[in-house]
C-alpha positions, 0 to 999 in steps of 0.5 A: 947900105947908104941912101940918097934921097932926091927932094924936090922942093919949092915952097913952105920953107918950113916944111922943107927943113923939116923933112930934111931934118927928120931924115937926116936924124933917123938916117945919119948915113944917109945923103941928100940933095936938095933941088930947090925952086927958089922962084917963089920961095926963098930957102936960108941954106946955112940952116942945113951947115949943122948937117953932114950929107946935105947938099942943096942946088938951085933950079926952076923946075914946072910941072909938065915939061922937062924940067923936072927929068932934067933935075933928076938926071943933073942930080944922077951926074952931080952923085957920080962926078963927086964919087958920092957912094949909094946903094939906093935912090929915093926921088922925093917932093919936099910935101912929102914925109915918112909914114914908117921909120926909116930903119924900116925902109932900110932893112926893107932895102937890104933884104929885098930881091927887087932892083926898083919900086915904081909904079908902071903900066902901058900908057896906050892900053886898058891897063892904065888909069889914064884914057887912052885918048889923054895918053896919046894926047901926052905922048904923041904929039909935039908941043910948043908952050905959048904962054905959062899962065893966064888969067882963069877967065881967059883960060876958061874961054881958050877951053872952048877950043878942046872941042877941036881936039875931038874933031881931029887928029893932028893938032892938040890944044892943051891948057891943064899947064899953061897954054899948049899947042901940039901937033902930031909927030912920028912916034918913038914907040913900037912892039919893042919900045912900048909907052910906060907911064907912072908916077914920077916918084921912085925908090932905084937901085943904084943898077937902075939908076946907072942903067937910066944915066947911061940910056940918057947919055946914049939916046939923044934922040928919044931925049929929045922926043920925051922934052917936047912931050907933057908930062915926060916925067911920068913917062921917061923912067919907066918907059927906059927901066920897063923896056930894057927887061934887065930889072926886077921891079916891083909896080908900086913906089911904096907912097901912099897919095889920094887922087879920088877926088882931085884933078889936074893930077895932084893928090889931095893934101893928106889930114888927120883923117887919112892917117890909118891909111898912110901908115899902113906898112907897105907904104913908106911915104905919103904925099901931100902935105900942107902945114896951112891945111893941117898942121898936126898931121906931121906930128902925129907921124913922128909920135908913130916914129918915137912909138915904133922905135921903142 
């Protein structure tokens, strides 16, 4: 059985390496692709020659629009077009890290009688965790991006025009991610073809991840729908593998994150003191982590490493 791992990154080099290094040391076989943003964070790729396996790219990527599902599938193609073998695909972001050893993951996959693990639930239901109202405002409208960031009194002042969001029905304004205008479009979705959500990292068979590269070749239309939403990558995976009813998918993407007491949809940056939580066993991974914020935490988990595989 052979693993790929998908990390997207884009800052804190270091950590970068790191994480590459611990996985290609526990899982020699495994594969890589690396798909760096190199915007604001420059990476010395001859660090990564001592490796077999390793294969870095380079492309921008935001959060909130498609950039990050257009990664994701530029990586599915770059896999089949240089006939590079796997049995499993794990999406990861260079903040991330492992909580357990990897053999344990990997005997998990071999064993398992699940084609994927991802978090799903029906985006325009009480069933998820968003508001109802915050996931059509994702979801059914169309935006055009009229400025990637402002000065945040500016943006504090633009907040006033949310008002107007509850006042209709047609058009959104949005400044979570840069300064957004969306109007109301016809819906893609329907009794047979119902809105998921979830988070965008992932753990897929390679049945699931040829099934999503040929739903995305095949389905310009709702490609083109998911690239004027916000947020297609908390969408797009799961509304294609939940629908198509052709897989057994576990609803969890066995990472362990913290949004209790954060906004914006980012995680809190992981300590020592969320140690016990992170490496309870149904989690293999754990997000985020910030060397600047707790530099120790890393080490302690490979110390967890070292004992568990004694």
């Amino acid at each position: 059985m052979k693993i790929c791992y998908l990390i997207m990154s884009h800052k804190e080099p270091e950590q970068i390496y790191r994480l590459v290094y611990t996985i290609k040391k526990q899982s020699p076989n495994s594969h890589i692709i690396l798909s760096h943003d190199s915007t604001n964070c420059s990476l010395d790729v001859s660090i990564f020659k001592k490796l077999s396996g390793v294969d870095v790219t380079f492309a921008t990527g935001e959060r909130a629009d498609f950039s990050l599902v257009y990664k994701y599938f530029w990586a599915i193609n770059y896999l089949f077009s240089n006939n590079i073998n796997f049995d499993w695909l794990i999406t990861l972001s260079a903040q991330d890290y492992p909580t357990q050893p990897i053999s344990e993951l990997e005997l998990l996959l071999s064993t398992t009688q699940y084609d994927g693990f991802l978090q799903f639930f029906k985006v325009f239901t009480s069933e998820s965790p968003w508001s109802i109202r915050d996931g059509s405002q994702r979801y059914l409208y169309k935006y055009k991006k009229l400025s990637l960031s402002l000065p945040k009194p500016i943006l504090s002042v633009l907040k006033v025009f949310k008002i107007c969001n509850y006042l209709q029905p047609f058009f959104r304004f949005n400044s979570t991610y840069g300064l957004r205008l969306g109007t109301k479009q016809k819906s893609i979705f329907n009794d047979d073809f119902d809105c998921y959500g979830g988070y965008f990292f992932s753990v897929l068979s390679i049945k699931c991840v040829k099934y999503l590269n040929d739903f995305y070749q095949n389905n310009p239309q709702i490609v083109e729908y998911y690239k004027s939403v916000i947020l297609p990558e908390e969408s797009f995976i799961q509304t294609v593998l939940v629908n198509s009813n052709k897989f057994n998918l576990y609803n969890e993407c066995k990472h362990y994150y913290d949004f209790s007491e954060t906004s914006h949809g980012h995680p809190a940056i992981l300590t020592e003191k969320d140690y016990n939580a992170m490496t309870q066993k149904k989690y293999y991974f754990a997000r985020k982590f910030d060397p600047n914020v707790d530099s120790k935490i890393l080490d302690l988990l490979d110390q967890e490493f070292l004992v568990k595989s004694k």
